[in-house]
C-alpha positions as CSV (number, residue, x, y, z in Angstrom):
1,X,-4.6,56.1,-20.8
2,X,-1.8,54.4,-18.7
3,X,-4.0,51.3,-18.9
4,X,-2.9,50.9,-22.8
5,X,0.7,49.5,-22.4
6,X,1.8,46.5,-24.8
7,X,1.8,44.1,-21.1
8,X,-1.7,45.1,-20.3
9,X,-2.9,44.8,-24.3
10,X,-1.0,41.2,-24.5
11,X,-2.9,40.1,-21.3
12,X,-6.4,41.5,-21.9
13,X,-5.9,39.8,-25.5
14,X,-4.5,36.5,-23.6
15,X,-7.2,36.3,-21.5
16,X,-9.9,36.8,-24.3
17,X,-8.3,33.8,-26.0
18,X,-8.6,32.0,-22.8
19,X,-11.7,32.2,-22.5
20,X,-12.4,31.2,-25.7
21,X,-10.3,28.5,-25.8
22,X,-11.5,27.2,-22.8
23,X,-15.1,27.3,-23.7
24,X,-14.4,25.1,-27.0
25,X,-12.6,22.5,-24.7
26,X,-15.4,22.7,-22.5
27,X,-17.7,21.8,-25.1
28,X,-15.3,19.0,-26.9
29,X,-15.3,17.7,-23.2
30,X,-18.8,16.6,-23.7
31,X,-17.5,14.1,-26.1
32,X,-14.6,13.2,-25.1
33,X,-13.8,12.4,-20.8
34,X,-10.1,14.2,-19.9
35,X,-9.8,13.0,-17.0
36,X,-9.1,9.2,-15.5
37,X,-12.2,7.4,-15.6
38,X,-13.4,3.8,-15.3
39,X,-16.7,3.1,-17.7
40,X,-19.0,0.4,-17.2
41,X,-22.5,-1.1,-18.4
42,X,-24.4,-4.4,-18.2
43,X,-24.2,-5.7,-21.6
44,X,-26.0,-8.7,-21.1
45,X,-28.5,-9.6,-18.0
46,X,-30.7,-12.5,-19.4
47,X,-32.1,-15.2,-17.4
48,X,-31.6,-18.8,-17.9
49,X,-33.0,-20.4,-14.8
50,X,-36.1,-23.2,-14.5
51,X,-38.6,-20.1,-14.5
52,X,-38.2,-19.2,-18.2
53,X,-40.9,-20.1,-20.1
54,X,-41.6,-20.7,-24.3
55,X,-44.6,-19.1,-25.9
56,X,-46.5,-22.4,-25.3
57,X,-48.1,-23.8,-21.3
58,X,-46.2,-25.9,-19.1
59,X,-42.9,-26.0,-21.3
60,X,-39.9,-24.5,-19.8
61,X,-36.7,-23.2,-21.2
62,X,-34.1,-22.7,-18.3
63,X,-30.6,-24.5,-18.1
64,X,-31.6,-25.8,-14.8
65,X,-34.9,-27.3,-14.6
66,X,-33.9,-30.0,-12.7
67,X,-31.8,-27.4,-9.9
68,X,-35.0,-25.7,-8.0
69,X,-33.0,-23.4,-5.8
70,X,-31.6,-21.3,-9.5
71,X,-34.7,-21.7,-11.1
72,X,-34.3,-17.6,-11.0
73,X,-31.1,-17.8,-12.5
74,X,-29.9,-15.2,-14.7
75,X,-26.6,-13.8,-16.2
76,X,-24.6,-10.9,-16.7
77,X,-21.8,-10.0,-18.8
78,X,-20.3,-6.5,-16.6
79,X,-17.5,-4.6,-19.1
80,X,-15.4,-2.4,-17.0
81,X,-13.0,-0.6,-19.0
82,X,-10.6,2.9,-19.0
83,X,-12.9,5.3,-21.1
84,X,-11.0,8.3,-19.6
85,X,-7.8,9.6,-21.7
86,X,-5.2,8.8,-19.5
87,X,-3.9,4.9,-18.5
88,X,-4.4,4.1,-15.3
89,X,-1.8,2.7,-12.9
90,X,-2.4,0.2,-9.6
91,X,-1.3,2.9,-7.5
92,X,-4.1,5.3,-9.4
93,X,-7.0,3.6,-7.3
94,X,-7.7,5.0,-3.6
95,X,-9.2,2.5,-1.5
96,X,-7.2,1.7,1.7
97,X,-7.9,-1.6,1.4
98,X,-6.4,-3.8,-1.2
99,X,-9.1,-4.4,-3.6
100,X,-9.4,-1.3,-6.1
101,X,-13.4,-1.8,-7.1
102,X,-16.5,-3.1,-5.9
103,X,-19.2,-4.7,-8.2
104,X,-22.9,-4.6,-6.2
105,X,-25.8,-7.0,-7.9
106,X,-28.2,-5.4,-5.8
107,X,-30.8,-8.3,-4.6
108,X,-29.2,-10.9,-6.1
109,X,-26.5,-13.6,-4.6
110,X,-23.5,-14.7,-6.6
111,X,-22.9,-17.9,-8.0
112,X,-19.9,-18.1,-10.1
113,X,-17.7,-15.4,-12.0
114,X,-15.8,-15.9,-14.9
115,X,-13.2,-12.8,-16.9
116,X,-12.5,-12.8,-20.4
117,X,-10.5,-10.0,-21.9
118,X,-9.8,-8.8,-25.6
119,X,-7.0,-10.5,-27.8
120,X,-3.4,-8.8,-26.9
121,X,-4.8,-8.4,-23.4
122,X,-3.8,-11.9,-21.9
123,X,-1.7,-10.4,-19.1
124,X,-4.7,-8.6,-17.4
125,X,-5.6,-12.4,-16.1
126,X,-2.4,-12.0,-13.6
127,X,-4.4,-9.5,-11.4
128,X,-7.6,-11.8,-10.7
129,X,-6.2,-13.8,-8.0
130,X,-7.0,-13.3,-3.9
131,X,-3.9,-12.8,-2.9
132,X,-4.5,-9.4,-5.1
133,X,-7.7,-8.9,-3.7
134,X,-10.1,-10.7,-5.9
135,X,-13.4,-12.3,-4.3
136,X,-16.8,-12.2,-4.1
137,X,-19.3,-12.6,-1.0
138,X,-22.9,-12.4,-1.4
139,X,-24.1,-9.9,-4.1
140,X,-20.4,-8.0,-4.2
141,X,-17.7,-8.6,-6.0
142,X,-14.4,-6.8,-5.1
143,X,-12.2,-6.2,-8.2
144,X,-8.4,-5.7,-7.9
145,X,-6.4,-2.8,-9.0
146,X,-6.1,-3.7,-12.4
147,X,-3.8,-1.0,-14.3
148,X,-5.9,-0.6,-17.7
149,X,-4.3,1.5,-20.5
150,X,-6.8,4.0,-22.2
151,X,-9.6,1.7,-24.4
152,X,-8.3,-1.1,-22.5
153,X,-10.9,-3.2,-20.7
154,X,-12.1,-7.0,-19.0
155,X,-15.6,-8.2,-18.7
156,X,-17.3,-10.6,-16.0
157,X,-19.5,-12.9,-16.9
158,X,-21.7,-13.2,-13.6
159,X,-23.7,-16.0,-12.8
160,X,-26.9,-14.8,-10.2
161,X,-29.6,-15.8,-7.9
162,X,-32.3,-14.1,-6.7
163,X,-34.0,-11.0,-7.8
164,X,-34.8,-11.0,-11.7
165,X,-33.2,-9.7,-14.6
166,X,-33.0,-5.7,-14.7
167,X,-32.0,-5.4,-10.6
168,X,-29.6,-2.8,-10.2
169,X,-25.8,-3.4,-11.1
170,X,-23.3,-1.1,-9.7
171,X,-19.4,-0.5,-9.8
172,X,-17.8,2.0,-7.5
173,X,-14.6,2.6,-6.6
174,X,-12.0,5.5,-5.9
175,X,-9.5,6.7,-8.9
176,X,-6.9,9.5,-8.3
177,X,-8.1,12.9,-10.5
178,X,-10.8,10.8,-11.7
179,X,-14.1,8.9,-11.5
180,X,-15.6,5.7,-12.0
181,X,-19.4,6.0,-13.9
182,X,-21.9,4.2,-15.8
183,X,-21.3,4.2,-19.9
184,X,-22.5,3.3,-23.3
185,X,-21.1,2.4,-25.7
186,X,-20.2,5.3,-28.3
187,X,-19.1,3.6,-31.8
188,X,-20.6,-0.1,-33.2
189,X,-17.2,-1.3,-32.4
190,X,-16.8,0.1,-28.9
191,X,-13.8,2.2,-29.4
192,X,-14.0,6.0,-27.8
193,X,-13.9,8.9,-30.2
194,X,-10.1,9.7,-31.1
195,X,-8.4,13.4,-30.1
196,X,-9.7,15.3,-33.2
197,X,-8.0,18.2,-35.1
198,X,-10.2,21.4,-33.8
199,X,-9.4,19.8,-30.0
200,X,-5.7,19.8,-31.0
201,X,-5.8,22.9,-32.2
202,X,-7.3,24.5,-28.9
203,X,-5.1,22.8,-27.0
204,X,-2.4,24.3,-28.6
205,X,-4.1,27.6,-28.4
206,X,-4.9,27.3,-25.0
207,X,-0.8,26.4,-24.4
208,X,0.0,29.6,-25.7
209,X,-2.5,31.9,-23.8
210,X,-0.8,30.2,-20.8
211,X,2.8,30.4,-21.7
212,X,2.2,34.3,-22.9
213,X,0.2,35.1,-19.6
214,X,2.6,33.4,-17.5
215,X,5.9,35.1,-19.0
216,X,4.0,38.6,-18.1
217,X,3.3,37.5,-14.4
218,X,7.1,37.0,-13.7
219,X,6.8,38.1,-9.8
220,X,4.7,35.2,-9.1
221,X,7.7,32.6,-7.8
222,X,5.7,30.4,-5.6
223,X,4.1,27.2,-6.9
224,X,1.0,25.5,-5.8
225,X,0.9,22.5,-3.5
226,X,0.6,19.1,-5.1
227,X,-3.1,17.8,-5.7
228,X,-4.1,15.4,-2.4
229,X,-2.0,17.9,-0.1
230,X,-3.6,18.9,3.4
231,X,-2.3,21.1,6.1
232,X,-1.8,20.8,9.7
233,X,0.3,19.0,12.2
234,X,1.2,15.1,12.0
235,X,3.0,13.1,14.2
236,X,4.0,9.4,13.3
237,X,5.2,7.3,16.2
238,X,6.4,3.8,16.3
239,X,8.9,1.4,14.8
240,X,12.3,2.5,15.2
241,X,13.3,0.3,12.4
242,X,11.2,1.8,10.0
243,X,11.9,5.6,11.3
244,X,14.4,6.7,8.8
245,X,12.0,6.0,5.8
246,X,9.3,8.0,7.7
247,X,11.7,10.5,8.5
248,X,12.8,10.9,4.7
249,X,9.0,11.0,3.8
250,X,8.3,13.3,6.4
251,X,10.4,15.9,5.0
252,X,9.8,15.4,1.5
253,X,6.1,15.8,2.1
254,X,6.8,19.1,3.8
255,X,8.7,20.6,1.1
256,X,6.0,19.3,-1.2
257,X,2.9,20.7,1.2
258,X,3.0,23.9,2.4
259,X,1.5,24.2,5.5
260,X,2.1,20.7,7.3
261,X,4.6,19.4,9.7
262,X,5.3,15.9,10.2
263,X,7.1,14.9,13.4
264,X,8.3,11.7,13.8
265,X,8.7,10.2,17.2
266,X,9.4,6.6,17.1
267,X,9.7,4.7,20.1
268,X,9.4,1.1,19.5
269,X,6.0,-0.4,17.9
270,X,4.5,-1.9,20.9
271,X,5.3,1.9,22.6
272,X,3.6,3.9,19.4
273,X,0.3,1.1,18.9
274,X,-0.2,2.0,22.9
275,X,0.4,5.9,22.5
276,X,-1.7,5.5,19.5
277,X,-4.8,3.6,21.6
278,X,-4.3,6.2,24.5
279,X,-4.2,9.2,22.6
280,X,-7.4,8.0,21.0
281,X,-9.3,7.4,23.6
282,X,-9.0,10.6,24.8
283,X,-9.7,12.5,21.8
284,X,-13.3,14.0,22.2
285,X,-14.5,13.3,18.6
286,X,-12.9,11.7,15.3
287,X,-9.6,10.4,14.5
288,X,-6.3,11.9,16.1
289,X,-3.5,13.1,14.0
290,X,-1.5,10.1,14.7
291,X,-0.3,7.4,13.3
292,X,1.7,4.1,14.7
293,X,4.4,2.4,12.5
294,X,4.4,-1.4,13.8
295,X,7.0,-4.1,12.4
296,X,4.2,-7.0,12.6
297,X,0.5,-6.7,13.5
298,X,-0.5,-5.3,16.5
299,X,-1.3,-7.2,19.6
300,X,-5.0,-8.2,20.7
301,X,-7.0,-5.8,22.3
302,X,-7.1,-2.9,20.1
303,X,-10.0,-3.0,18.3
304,X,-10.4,0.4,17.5
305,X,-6.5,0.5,15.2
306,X,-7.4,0.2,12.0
307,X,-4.2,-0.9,9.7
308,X,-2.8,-0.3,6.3
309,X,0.0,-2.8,5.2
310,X,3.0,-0.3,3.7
311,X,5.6,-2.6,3.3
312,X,7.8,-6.2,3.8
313,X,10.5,-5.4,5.8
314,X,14.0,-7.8,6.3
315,X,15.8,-7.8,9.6
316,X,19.1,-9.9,10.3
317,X,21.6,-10.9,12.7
318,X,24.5,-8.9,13.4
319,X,27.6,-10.5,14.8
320,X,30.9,-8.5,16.1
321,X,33.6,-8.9,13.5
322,X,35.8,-11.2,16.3
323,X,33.5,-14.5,15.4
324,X,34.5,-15.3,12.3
325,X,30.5,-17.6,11.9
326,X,28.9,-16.6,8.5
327,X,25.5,-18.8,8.9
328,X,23.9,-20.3,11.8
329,X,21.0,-22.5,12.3
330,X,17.7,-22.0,13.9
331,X,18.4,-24.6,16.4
332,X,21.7,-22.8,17.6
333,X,20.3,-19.3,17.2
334,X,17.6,-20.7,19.8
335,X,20.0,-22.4,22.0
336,X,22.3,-19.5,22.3
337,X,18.9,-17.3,23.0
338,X,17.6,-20.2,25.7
339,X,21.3,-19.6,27.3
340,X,22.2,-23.1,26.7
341,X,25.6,-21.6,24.7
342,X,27.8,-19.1,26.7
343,X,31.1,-19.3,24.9
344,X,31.3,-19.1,20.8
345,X,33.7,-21.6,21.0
346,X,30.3,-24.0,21.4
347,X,29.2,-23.4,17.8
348,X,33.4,-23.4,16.2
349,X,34.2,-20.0,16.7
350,X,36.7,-18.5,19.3
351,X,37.1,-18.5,22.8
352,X,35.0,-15.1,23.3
353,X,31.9,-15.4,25.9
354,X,28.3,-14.9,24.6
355,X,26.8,-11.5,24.8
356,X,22.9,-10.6,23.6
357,X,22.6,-7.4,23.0
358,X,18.6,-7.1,22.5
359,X,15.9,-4.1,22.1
360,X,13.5,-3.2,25.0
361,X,10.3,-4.9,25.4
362,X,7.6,-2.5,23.1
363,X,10.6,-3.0,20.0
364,X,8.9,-4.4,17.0
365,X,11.8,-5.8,15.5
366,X,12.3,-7.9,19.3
367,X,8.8,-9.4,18.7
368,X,9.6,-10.3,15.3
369,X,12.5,-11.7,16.3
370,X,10.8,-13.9,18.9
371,X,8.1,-14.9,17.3
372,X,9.5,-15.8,14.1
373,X,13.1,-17.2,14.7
374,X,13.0,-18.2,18.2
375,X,9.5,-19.2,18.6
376,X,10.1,-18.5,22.4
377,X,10.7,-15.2,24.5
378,X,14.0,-14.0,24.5
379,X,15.6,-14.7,28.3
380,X,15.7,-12.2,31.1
381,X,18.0,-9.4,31.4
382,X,21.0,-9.8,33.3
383,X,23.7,-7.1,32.5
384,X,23.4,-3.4,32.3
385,X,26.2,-2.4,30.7
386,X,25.7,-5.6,28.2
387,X,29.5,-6.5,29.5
388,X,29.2,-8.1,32.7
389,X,26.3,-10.1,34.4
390,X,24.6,-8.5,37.1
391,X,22.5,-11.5,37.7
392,X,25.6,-14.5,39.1
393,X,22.4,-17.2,38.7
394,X,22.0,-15.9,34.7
395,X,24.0,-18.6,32.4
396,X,24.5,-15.8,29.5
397,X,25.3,-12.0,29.5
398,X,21.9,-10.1,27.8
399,X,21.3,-6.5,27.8
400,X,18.3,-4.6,26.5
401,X,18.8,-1.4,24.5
402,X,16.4,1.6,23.5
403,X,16.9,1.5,19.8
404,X,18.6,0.2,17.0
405,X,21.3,2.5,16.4
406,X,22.5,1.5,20.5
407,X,22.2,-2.3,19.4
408,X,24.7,-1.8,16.4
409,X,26.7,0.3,17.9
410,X,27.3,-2.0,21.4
411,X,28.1,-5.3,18.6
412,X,30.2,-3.6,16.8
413,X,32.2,-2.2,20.1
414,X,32.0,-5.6,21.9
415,X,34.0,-8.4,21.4
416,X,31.3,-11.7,20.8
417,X,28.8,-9.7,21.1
418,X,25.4,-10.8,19.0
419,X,22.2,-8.4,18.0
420,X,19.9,-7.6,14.8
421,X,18.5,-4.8,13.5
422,X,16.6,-3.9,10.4
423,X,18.8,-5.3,7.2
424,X,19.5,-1.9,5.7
425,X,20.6,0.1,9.2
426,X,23.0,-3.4,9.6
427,X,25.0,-2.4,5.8
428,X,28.1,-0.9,5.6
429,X,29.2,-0.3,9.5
430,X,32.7,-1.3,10.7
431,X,33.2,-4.0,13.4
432,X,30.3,-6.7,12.3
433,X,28.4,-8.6,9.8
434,X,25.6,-9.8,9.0
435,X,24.1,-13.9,9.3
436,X,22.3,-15.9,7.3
437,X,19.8,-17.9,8.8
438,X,19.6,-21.7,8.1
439,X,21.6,-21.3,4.9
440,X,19.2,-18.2,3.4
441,X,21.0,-14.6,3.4
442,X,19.0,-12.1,4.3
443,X,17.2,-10.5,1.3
444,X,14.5,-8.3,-0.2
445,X,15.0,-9.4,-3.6
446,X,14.5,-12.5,-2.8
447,X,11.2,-12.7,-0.7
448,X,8.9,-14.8,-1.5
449,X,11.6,-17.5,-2.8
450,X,14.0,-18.8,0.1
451,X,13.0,-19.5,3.4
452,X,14.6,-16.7,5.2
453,X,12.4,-16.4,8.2
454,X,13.2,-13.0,9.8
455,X,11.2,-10.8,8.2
456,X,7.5,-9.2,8.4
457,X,4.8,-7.0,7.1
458,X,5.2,-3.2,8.5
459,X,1.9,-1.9,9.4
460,X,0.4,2.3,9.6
461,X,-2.0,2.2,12.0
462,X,-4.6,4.8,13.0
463,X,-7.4,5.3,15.5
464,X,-10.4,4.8,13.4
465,X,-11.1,6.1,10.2
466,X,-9.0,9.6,9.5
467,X,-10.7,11.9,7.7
468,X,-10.6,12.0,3.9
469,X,-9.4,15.4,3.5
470,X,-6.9,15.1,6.7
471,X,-2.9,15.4,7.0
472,X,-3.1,11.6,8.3
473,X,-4.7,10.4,5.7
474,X,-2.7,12.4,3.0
475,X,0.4,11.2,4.5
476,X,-0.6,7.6,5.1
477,X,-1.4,8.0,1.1
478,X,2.0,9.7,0.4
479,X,4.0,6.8,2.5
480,X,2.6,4.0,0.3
481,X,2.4,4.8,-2.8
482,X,3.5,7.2,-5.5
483,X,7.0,8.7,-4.8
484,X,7.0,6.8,-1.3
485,X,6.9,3.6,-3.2
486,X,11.2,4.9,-4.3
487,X,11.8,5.8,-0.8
488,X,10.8,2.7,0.9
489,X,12.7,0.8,-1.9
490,X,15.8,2.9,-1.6
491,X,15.7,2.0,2.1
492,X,15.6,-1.7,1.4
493,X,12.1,-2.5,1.4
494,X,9.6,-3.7,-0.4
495,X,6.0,-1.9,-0.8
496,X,3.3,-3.8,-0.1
497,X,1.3,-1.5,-3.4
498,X,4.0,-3.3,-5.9
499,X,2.7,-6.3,-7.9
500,X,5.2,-8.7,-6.0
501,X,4.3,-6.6,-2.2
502,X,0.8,-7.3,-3.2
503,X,1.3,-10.8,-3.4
504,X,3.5,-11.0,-0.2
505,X,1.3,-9.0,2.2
506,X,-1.6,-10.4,1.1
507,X,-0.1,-14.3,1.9
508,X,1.3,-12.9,5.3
């Protein structure tokens, strides 16, 4: 009986407890939700329009007898709350757009909304504002993502039109390893059932069946995928600017995922939002595996893009270390950019000649540039060698470059030599420095409170709707939130999923 070794007895023995422990969490699991979950149920739908009526003819009740068009008023009081046993965070929900849930009166049109919220609670109210994706059109009202700590919850008191009291009332929604569902209420007081002691105690015999089965199966080394993982190819195209925090991503997401590759290709954003519509169009059915990093929106014209706002990203003015100018305002930045200053002796500096040294014509971070500081395009080339003018007619030297790295690299070499670039490629390299703008240093701690101007949203776009269980939409989920969110900060951004990002992006 070679079968009867102390390994095989442990593990038969382990797996008979496993079973058995996991039928008695199976059952307590009937009671008790373990996974994230969102709860809801009407606990009020009573109508109070011009139509109800007393026990008596002819006498009428309503609030708004005199108001014909709600004499079919009624009201609801929706509770939405966390029933599950683990909090949930604003970067739980999944919707790619910003709201996190949608409430659906069916047949009946919405009047007015008002949230209350339990005692201890008063910070919830922060998250009901537009610019975090609260509104209501119709008979829907879209929720934002509210981060609800477990038995935590917000009601809406719902003022309606149309059909009567008992039409349907639905909330729906996406939540990361959970669910969002209809509930009652399970105690007088509301409050779900706590973790008992026969659940703890097959949770820690559960524990042990694992621990004991897994110290036998020591040749297993390899680990499984995180949950949301897809496999395939990717390629992610677009803002240069933006590349090394895609090409950070790209690799971590590899190393995470077994099975995918991520290449990123950037070109500029106007180059990727092009590739992006071309490769598209030419795809015989559904959504390429492609996606477009833009710094800014796209242009008109693309109709079939559809966008996902990742993060606010700062660019600034570089400056060759030989002009000594720490600020400079719009109205010379434009005049030195309309050609109307050659020498930086003009603006107080030294006797060196003007030289732009600007990005190609599909470069993001050039249409940012133009549209937000200079309100103008930028003039035409005239030098190839961003040293001497090609053109004798041109009044200033400008060259155009392929990326951002050439830009910083031809300032730093060239003696009055003026670029930008993304703030965080601009820090730390020998032979120039950064300008503020009108005063305001560039900044992503402060956004949203000086009046820096060179800065904009970066935008993931995709040809239509990717599929849900695709490496383009995995990723686009992996870039913006969860462990993205630390890249794109390290990198000196700011994601558009934080509480301050949410507010930003939405006002952009």
């Amino acid at each position: 009986m070679e079968w009867l070794s102390a390994e095989n007895v442990v593990a038969v023995l382990t797996a008979v407890l496993g079973i058995l422990a996991s039928a008695g969490v199976l059952w307590y699991e009937r009671r008790v939700p373990r996974r994230k979950r969102i709860g809801y149920r009407v606990q009020m739908d009573t109508p109070i329009g011009s139509n109800v009526r007393s026990g008596r003819p002819n006498i009428r009740l309503g609030l708004f007898n005199e108001t014909p068009d709600m004499s079919d008023a009624t009201l609801v009081l929706l509770r939405i709350e966390n029933d599950g046993s683990q909090s949930i965070a604003d970067n739980d929900y999944t919707g790619r757009e910003l709201h996190g849930l949608t409430a659906e009166f069916t047949d009946r049109t919405i009047r007015a909304i008002a949230v209350t919220q339990p005692p201890g609670a008063d910070h919830l109210m922060d998250h009901f504002a537009p610019a975090a994706g609260m509104r209501h059109t119709g008979s829907t009202i879209y929720l934002p993502r509210v981060p609800l700590n477990r038995g935590q919850h917000f009601k809406l008191l719902v003022l309606l039109t149309g059909a009567g009291v008992g039409s349907e009332v639905t909330v729906t929604g996406g939540i990361r390893d959970g669910e969002v569902m209809p509930n009652r209420s399970t105690t007088p007081d509301d409050k779900p059932p706590q973790f008992s002691r026969p659940a703890r105690l097959i949770t820690v015999l559960l524990t042990a069946c694992v621990v004991t089965l897994a110290s036998i199966i020591v040749v297993r080394e390899d680990a499984p995928p995180p949950i949301g993982c897809a496999k395939g190819a990717l390629t992610v195209t677009g803002s240069t600017a933006f590349a090394p925090v895609v090409q950070e991503l790209a690799k971590k997401y590899e190393n995470d995922c077994e099975g995918a590759t991520v290449t990123v290709d950037a070109h500029g954003s106007t180059a990727g939002i092009r590739a992006l519509a071309d490769t598209g169009a030419r795809a015989k059915k559904g959504s390429p595996a492609l996606i477009a990093l833009s710094d800014g929106p796209k242009p008109d014209g693309y109709p079939q893009l559809r966008d996902t706002r990742v993060a606010v990203s700062v660019f600034a003015l570089v400056v060759n270390d030989r002009v000594p100018l720490r600020n400079l305002s719009i109205a010379d930045i434009q005049k030195l950019y309309r050609g109307e200053i050659s020498n930086w002796k003009d603006l107080g500096g030294p006797d060196l000649r003007v030289h732009l040294v600007s990005r190609d014509a599909n470069s993001g971070t050039r249409e940012v540039f133009q549209r937000r500081v200079l309100e103008r395009n930028e003039p035409a080339n005239s030098s190839r060698d961003c040293e001497r003018k090609d053109d004798p007619e041109a009044t200033v030297v400008r060259c155009e470059l392929d990326s951002t790295e050439q830009v910083l690299t031809t300032v730093a070499r060239l003696p009055g030599a003026i670029g930008y670039s993304e703030l965080r490629a601009g820090t730390g390299l020998k032979g120039l420095h950064r300008l503020d703008i009108a005063g305001d240093a560039p900044s992503v701690d402060d956004i949203g409170k000086s009046a820096y101007p060179y800065r904009e949203i970066e935008y993931a776009y995709t040809f239509g709707q990717p599929p849900a269980d695709s490496l383009a939409s995995s990723f686009l989920g992996y870039l913006s939130r969860g462990s993205g969110q630390d890249v794109i900060r390290t990198h000196g951004h700011l994601p558009c999923a934080t509480p301050k990002g949410l507010r930003i992006c939405g006002e952009d």
